[in-house]
N, C-alpha and C positions, 0 to 999 in steps of 0.2 A: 504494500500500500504506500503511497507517496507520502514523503513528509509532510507535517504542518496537523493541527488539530482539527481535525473535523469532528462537528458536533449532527449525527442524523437530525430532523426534528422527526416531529410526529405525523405520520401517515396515515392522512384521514382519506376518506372516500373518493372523494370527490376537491382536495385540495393539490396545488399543482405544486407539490414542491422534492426539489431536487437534489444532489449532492453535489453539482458540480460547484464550486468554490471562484473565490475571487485571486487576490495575491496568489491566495490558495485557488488557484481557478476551477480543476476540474480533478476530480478522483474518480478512482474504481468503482462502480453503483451498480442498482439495478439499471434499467435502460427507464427514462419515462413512461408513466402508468399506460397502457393501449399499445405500445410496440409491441409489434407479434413479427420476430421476423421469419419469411419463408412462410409465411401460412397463406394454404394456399386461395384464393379469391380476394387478395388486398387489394384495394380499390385504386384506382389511379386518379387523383383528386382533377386533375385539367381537363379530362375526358372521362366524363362516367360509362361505365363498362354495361351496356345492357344485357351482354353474356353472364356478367359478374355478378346483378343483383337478381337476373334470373334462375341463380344454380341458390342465390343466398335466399330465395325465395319470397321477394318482392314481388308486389304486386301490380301488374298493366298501371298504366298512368290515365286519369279520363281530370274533365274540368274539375269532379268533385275533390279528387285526390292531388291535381297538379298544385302548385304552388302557382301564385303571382295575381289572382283574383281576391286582395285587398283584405286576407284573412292573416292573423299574423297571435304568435303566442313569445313568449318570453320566459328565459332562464331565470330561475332563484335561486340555481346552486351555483356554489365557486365555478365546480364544472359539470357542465351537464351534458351530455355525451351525444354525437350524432352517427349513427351504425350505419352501415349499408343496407340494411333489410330491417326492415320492424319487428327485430327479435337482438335481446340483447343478450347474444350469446354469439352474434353477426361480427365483422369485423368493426371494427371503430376508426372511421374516421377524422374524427375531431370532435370539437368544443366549443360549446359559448359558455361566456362567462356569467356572473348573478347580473342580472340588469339589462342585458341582449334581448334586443326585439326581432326577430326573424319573420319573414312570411311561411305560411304554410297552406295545405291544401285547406278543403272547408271540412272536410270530412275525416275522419280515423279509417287509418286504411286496413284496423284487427286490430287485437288487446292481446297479444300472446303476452302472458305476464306484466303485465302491463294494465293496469284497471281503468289507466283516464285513456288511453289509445295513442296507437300510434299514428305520427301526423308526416308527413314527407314533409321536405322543409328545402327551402334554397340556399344553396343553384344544386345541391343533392343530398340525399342520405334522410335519417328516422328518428325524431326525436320522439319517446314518451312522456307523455302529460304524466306530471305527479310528482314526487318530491324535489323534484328538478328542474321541471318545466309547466307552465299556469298557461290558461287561456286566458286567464284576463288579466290587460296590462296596467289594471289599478292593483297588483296585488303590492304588500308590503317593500318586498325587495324590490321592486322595479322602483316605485317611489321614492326611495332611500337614496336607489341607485345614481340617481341625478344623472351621470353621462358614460359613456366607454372611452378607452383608450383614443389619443390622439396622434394616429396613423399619416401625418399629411408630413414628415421630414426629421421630427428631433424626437426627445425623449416623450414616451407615451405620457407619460404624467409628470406633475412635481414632485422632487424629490424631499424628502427630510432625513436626518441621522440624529439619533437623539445623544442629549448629552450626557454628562457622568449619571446621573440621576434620571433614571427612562420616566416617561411620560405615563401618568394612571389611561386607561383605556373609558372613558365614559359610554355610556350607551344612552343618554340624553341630554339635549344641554343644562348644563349644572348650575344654578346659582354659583353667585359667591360665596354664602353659607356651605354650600356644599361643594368647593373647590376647598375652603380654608377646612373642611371637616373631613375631606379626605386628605391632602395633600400636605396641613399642618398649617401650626399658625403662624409659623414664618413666611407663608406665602407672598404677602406685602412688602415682604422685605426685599424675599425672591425677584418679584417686578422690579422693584425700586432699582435694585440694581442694575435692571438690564439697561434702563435708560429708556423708556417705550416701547411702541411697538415694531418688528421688525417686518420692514414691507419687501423682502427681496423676493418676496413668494407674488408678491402682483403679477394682475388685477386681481384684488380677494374677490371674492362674492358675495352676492348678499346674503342672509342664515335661508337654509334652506329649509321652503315650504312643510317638508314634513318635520323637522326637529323644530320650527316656529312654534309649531301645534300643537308643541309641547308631548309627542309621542317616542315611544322608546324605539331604539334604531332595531328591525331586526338580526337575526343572523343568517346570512343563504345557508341552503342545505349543504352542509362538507365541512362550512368553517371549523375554527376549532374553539367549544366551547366554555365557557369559564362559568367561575364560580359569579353569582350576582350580590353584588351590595348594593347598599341605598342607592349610588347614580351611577357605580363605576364596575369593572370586572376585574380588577387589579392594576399590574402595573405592566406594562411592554416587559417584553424580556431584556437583558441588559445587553447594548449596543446593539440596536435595531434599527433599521431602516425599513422607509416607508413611502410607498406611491401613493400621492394625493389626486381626491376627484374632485375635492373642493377648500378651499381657505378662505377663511372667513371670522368677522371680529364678533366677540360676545363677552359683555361685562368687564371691556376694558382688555380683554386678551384675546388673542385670536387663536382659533380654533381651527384644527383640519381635521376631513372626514377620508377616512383610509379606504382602500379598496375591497377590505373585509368588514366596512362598516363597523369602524371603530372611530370616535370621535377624542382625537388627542390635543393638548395644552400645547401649540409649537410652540412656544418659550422656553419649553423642556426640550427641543430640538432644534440645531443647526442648519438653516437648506444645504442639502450638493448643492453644486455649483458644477452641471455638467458641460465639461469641454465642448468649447466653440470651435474644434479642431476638425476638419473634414477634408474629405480626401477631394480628388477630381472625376468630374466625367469626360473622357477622353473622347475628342470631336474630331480629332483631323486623326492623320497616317504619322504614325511614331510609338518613341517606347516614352511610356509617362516617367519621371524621376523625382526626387524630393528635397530638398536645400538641408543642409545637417542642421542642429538646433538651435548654433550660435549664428545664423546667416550668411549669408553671400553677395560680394557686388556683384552688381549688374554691370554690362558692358554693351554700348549699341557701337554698332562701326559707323565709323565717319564716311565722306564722299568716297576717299581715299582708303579705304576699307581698314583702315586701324579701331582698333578697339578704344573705346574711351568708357570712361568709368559713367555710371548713369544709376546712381541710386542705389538700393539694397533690397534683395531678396529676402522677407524675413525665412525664419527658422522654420522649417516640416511644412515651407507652402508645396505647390505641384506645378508642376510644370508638363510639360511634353517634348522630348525632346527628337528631332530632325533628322541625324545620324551624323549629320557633320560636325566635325572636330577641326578645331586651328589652335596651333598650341597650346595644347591644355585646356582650351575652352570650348563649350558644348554649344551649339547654338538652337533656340528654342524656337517653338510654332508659330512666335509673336516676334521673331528678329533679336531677342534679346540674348546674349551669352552670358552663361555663367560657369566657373573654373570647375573643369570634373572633381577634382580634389574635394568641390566642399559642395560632392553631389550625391546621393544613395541614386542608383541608378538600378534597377532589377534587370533580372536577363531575360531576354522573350525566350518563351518555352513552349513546346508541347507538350499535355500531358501522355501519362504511358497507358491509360486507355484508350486512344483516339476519337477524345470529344472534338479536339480541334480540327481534324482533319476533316472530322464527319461535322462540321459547323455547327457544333451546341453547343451550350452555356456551360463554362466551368470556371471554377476561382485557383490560381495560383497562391499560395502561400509560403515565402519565402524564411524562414527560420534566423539566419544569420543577418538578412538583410532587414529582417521586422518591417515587409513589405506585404500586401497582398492588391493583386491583383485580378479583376474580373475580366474575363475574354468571353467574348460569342467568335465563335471558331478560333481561329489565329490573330482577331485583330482585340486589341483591349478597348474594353469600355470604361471601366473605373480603376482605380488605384487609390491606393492608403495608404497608411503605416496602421501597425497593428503594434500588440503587444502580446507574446507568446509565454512561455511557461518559465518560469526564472533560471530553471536551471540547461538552459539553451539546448547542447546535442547529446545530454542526456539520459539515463534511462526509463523512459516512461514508467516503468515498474514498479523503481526505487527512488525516484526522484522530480519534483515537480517539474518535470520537461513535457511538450508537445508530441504527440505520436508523429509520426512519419508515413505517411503511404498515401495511396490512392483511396476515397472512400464516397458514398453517398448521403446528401442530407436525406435523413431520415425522418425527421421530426419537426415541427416549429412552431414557436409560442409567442403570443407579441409580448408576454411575462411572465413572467413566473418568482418564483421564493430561492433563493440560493442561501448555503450558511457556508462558511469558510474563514479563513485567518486573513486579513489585511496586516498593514504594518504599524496602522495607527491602532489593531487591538482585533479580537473576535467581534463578528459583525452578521448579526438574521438578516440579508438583505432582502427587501419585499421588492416584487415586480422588477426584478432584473430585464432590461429591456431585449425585443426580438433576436432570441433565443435558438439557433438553428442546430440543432443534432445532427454530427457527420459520424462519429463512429460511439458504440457502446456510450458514455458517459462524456466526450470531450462536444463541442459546440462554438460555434460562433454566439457572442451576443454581444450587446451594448455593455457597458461601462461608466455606470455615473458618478464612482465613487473619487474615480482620477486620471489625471491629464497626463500620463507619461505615456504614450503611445506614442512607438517607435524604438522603444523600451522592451528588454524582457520584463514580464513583472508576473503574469498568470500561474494558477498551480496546474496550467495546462489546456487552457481552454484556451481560445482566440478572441481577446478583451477586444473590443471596439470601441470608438468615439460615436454618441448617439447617433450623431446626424448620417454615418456610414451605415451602423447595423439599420436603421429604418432605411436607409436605402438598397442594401443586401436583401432584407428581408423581403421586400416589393420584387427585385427582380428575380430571385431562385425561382427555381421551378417546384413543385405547381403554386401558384398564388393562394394566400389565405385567404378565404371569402371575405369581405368586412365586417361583413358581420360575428363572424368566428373568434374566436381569441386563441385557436390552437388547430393543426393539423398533427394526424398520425397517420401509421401503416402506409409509409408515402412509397410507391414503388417508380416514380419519375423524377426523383430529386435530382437536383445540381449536385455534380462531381467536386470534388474541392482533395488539393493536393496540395499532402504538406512536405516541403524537403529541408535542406541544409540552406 
């Protein structure tokens, strides 16, 4: 098992959490909850198989059952499962999250175990009504739920880390009586110190309609549940992180409401601060490259074709670079040169399965160069820096290094739960952002906790800068519905290759 402390949490039914790690990036585990691999009828999520759900024995499609005539149900569980065939003992698909509103047919296409019926739902696969999924979208959790993840470029939600002292978990909003009766009587003092309020988390929102009304938040089906006191369910766990769906002021402090509908005091918490760091998308004919972290001049040629200095390249910007070389200098898509010396330059490659040649989508990932790049056949589209496993060329086995090989995504989440060792301390991070599975336990995903990308730093996984992994995650193959919060059993995934 690879060093560093891993702490499992607990695995609840229907909660999405994982052991691949941060610093500590990625350990040995099970696979994510629904991988089945090699069994045989796994669905291929970009073309639904009508072979596929005819052997998993789904039912003919008619208006009553089709999806997309203005009928629609919602998730109340963390996750709440979509199968190939209306039987759940089918393959699985994926997931929506508490709060997802879906369309689906008008009708229940059979109850095999299932008591509310199964409903086809869009763009495929079988949800059952019932502890996990409602027909009506006034139910508690959807109300609670205010919005889903924000899918259009950076990190899905706001971030927070709690400080030495975690945050009580409230389940209504609290007076002040009952902030100073849980929390203690120094809580006054606590404010005082901080100096007001902290607005890094803007635009707050306003209190939201249902905790207004003075009602208690529920729980979706899966969370993990606690003990109840007068307004609270205890305290976070120590050094916890948390994806927010709303912030917001009450009684002089501002308040967020978490993704597992837990309402906590930010004052007791720090925001991330995730990296403004992003890679390029590659528009013209070249190989992309990246300026080292201390910077680069720039050089444009005169009439005369001499190089003259012209400004500075900052640190890990992107570039594209041409092929032409004149002493030491590279020159770029936009006329501009800058010295190879103070260049990370990646090598164009094909991989050793023949995506390239047969012109499909595959990602590059460079180990020593802490590069990755995206290619549709031979030509690249995107490029980054990444940040790989701390102990570079490694033994995955014994030592927090990156695997090596050829592999498929398998899996992907636009969030999920990670626990792992960082360097500032152990950390439950919530809602780790788009999360993609290439082999057993290691994954591509976002990184909100730190800006060293370009860096080893991972216990093995491949860290990203937000604004990358949301953009990764949009182009692999097969796309996640939007409405979804997770795909499984993917048997079309993007290849992604890791070497030296």
């Amino acid at each position: 098992m690879p060093s560093g402390r891993l702490a499992r949490l607990p695995f609840w039914p229907f909660a999405v959490t994982t052991a691949c790690a941060v610093v500590a990036g990625c350990t040995a585990a099970e696979d994510p909850p629904g991988r089945t691999v090699g069994t045989a009828g796994a669905a291929v999520l970009d073309r639904p198989s009508a072979t596929v759900a005819a052997a998993a024995g789904s039912p003919p499609l008619d208006d009553a059952h089709d999806p997309g005539h203005g009928h629609q149900l919602a998730s109340i569980a963390m996750r709440t499962w979509i199968y190939v065939a209306p039987d759940d003992r089918s393959t699985k698909l994926g997931y929506l999250r508490a709060g997802a509103v879906i369309e689906r047919g008008a009708e229940p296409v059979g109850n095999k175990r299932c008591a509310g019926g199964w409903y086809r739902v869009v763009p495929r696969g079988y949800v059952c009504v019932g502890k996990g999924a409602s027909l009506s979208l006034d139910h508690q959790v959807v109300q609670a739920a205010l919005r889903g993840p924000d899918r259009s470029g950076g990190p899905p939600y706001r971030y927070v880390m709690s400080r030495e002292r975690p945050p009580h978990l409230y389940f209504r909003l609290p007076s002040r009586e009952d902030q100073e009766r849980t929390e203690g009587s120094t809580l006054g003092t606590h404010l005082a110190m901080l100096g007001g309020l902290d607005d890094v988390l803007g635009p707050f929102d306003p209190v939201p309609e249902f905790l207004a009304q003075g009602r208690d938040l529920p729980k979706p089906y899966g969370a993990e549940e606690k003990l109840h006191y007068s307004v609270h369910t205890g305290k976070a766990r120590e050094s916890s992180a948390f994806g927010l769906v709303a912030a917001f002021e009450w009684t002089g402090r501002h308040f967020g409401l978490t993704t597992e509908l837990d309402l906590i005091p930010l004052d007791r918490t720090k925001p991330a601060r995730p990296s403004s760091f992003k890679g390029i998308v590659v528009e013209t004919e070249g190989m992309p490259a990246f300026v080292v972290r201390g910077g680069a001049i720039k050089y444009r040629t005169d009439s005369l074709g001499t190089p003259r200095e012209d400004g500075q390249a900052p640190g890990r910007s992107g570039w594209v670079l041409t092929g032409r070389e004149v002493r030491g200098l590279a020159e770029t898509s936009d006329g501009t040169w800058l010295a190879t010396e103070s260049l990370i330059i990646p090598e164009k490659r094909e991989d050793p399965a023949g995506f390239a040649r047969a012109g499909k989508k595959w990602i590059d990932i460079s180990i020593k160069r802490q590069t990755l790049i995206a290619y549709e056949g031979t030509r690249p589209v995107y490029a980054t820096l990444v940040s790989t496993g701390l102990a570079g060329m490694g033994d995955p086995e014994t030592t927090p290094s990156t695997i090596r090989g050829t592999f498929m995504i398998h899996a992907k989440h636009v969030s999920a739960t990670m626990d792992g060792e960082l360097a500032e301390g152990d950390f439950d991070l919530r809602d780790v952002p788009f999360i993609q599975y290439f082999t057993g336990n290691y994954a591509l995903h976002g990184a909100y906790w730190h800006d060293e990308f370009g860096k080893a730093r991972s216990h093995g996984c491949i860290n990203l800068a937000p604004a990358d992994a949301a953009w990764l995650f949009e182009w692999t193959d097969p796309v996640v519905p939007k409405e979804w919060h997770g795909a499984v059993n993917l048997e079309a995934g993007t290849l992604v290759y890791t070497h030296p």
